[in-house]
N, C-alpha and C positions, 0 to 999 in steps of 0.2 A: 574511318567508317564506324558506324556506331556500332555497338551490339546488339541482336537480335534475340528478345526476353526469352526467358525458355516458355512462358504460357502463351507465346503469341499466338498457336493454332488454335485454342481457346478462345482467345480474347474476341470482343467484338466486333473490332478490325480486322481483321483475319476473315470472321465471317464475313463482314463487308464485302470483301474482296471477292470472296467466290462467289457473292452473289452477283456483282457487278462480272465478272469474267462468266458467267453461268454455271460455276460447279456443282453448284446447290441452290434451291431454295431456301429463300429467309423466313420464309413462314414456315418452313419445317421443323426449324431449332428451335428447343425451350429455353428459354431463358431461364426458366424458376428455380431450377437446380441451382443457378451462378449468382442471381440477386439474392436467394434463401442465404447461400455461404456470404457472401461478402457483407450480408447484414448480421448473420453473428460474427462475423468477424470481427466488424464493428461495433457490434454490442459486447462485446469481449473485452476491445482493447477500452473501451469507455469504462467497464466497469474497474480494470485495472489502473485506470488513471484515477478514479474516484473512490477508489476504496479505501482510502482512509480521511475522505470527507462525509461529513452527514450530507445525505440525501433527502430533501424531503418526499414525502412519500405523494403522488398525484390526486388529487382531491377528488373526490364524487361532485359533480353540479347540482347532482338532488342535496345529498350533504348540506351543504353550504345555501340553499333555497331552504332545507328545514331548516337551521341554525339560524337563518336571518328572518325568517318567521316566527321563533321563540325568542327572539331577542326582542322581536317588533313588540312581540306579545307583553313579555316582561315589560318594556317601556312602558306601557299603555296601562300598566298594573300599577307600574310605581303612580305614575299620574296620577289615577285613578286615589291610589290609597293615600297619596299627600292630601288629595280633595279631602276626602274622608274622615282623616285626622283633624284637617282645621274644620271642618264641618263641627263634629264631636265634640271638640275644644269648645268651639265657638256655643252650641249648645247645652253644653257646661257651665261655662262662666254665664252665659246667659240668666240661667235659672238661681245661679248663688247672687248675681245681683238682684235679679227681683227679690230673692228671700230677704236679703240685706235690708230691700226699700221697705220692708214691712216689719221689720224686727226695732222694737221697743228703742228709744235714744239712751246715751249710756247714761246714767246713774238716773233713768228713770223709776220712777215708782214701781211702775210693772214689769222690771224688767225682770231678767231671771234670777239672777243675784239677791237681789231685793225678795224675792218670793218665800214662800211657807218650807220651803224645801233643806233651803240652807240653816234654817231655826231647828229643822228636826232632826240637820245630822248632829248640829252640834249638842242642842237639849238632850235628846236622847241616843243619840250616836253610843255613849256609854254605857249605856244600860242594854241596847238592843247585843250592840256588839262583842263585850266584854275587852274593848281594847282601849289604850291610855292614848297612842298617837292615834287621831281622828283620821290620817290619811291614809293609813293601813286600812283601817273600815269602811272607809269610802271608795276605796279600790277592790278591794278581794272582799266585800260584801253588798252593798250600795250597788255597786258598780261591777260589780264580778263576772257578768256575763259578759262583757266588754275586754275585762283584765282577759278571760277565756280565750276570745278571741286573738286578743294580740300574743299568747302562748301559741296557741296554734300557728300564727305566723311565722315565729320564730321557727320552729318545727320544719313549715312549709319550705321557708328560706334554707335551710340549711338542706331537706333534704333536695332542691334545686341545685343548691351548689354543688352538694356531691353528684349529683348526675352529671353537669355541664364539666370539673375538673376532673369527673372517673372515667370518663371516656378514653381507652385505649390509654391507659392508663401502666406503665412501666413498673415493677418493683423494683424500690432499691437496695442494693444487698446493705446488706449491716456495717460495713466494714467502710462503706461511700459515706454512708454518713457520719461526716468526719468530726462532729460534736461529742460522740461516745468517746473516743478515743485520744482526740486534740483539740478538744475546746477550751474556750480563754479559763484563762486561771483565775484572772480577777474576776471576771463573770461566775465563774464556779464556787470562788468564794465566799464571793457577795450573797450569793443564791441559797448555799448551804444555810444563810444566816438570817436571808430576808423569806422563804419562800412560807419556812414555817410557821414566821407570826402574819406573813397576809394572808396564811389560809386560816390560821385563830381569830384573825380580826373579821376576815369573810362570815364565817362562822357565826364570828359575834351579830355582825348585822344583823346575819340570816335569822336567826330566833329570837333575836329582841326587835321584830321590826315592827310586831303591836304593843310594845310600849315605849320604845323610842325611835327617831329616825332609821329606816333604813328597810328593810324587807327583804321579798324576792330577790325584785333586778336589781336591788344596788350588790346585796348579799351575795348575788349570781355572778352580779358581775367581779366582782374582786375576787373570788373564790378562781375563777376564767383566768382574770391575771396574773394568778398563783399557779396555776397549771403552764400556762404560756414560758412564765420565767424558768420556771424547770424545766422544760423542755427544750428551750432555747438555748441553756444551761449544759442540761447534761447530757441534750438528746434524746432522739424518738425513742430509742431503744429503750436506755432506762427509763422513761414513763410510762413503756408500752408493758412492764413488768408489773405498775398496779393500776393502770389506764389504759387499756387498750381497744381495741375497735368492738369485743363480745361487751366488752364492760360499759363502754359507751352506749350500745345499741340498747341493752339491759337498762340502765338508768335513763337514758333519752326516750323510750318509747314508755318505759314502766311510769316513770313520776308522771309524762301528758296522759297516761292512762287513768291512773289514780285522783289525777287532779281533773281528769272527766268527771269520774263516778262522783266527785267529792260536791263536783260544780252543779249534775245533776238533781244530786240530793237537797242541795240550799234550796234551788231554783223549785225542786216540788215542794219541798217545805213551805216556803216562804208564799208561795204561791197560791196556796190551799190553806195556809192559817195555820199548821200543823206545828206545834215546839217540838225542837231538835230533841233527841237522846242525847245529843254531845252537853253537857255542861257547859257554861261561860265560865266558870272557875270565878277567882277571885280575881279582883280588877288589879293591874300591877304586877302577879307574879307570874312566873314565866311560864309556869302550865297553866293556859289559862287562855280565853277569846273563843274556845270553841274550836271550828274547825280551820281558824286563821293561820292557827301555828302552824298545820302540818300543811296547809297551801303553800306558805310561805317558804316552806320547807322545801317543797315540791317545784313552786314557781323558779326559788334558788337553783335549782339540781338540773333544770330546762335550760336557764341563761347561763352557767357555767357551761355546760356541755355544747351547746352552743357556738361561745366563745372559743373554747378549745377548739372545736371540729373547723370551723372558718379559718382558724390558723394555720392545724395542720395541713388543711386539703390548700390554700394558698402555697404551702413554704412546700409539700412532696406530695401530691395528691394523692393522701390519703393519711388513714386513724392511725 
């Protein structure tokens, strides 16, 4: 004989039966009190079987109607802006070939090379400028509004970079950067020995670049790779001792500063007929072109710093 549950006067069968013998009516008894328990009971023993599974969580249908909405949206964007671009482009190249179909055949008479322009930087290029290499004078005077610009870009670009690598941006302690402490020895040595004469040779370009090869950016530039090898050398920390982020911002914001005022003064000058106060000095010796030198000076001290700063914010983002 089986055994007889202990809930069975509860149970539903049990009512059954009275109702069928007539002890009771069935539509007297709630139910809601016994579905309510058996379904946390159930919700109980389910969380206990899954509690150490992820669960995903049940999604909103509105949810997922916005979500596929700004998806749709975004698609329709991209589309849209791929159009756009090759429109642009195609707009572009358009207009540089018609200029093309009209511009003078090469080593024609009238072309631009051939013109009165190129005779006056050379004829008088020396006298106007006061400098020995002609391309010094046709860059940072000639052409100086131009050189202005592409310093500014320089400028622009780096301070881009730092925004996009100083985002949430980590320091690292002194002690991580393991160049101060356990850097190569032959790297160390070489450096001790090479860093000196390429920043005398940077040097060198930088102020002889009106009377021989070389100026700003080459002068900027080697002076950049003198900083680089030291640092790579000995580490941030010791360069951060006569190079660091105030000294940087001080010489990177101050020389485009300087070399504004310097650009706006040609530019009225030259413009209105007016001679400079600066002297041309004497042709050849190194005090001397006017205000070449100290652009040159200047354009140097932008493309090093430059160089440096792209490095560092690459290799720990930051000065």
């Amino acid at each position: 004989m089986s055994k007889i549950r202990s809930d069975y006067e509860t149970s539903r069968r049990a009512a059954f039966r009275r109702y069928v013998s007539g002890e009771e009516d069935l539509k007297s008894i709630d139910y809601m009190p016994m579905f309510e328990k058996q379904i946390a009971e159930e919700k109980k023993e389910d969380e206990r079987a899954t509690e150490h599974y992820l669960v995903p969580p049940l999604k909103d249908p509105m949810e997922d109607a916005k979500l596929h909405a700004e998806l749709l949206g975004m698609k329709w964007f991209r589309r849209l802006y791929v159009v756009m671009s090759v429109a642009l482009c195609l707009c572009i190249i358009g207009a540089m070939v018609y200029n093309v179909a009209f511009m003078p055949a090469f080593g024609g008479t009238d072309a631009p090379t051939n013109n009165e322009v190129s005779e006056r930087y050379l004829e008088k290029g020396q006298e106007e400028t006061g400098v020995v290499n002609m391309v010094t004078g046709l860059i940072l005077q000639y052409r100086g509004f131009d050189t202005f610009g592409e310093t500014h870009v320089l400028f622009i670009a780096t301070i881009a970079v730092m925004i996009l690598l100083r985002m949430g941006k980590k320091e690292i302690p002194e002690e991580v950067d393991g160049e101060e402490s356990e850097g190569d020895v032959i790297l160390r040595t070489i450096a001790r020995f090479l860093v000196p004469m390429i920043l005398l040779f940077g040097l060198y370009v930088l102020v002889n670049g009106h009377l021989s090869p070389g100026g700003g950016f080459s002068g900027g530039a080697v002076i950049g790779a003198g900083l680089i090898l030291y640092s790579a050398a000995f580490g941030f920390t010791s360069t951060a001792r006569f190079f660091n982020e105030k000294i940087y911002d001080i010489l990177k914001v101050g020389s485009l500063g300087l070399y504004s005022l310097l650009i706006i003064y040609y530019l009225f000058t030259g413009a209105n007929g007016i001679d400079s106060v600066v002297p041309l000095g004497k042709v050849g010796a190194i005090i001397s072109s006017g205000l070449i030198l100290p652009i040159n000076v200047l354009v140097g001290i932008e493309v090093a710093c430059t160089m440096y700063a792209f490095y560092a914010l690459f290799r720990k983002g930051g000065l």
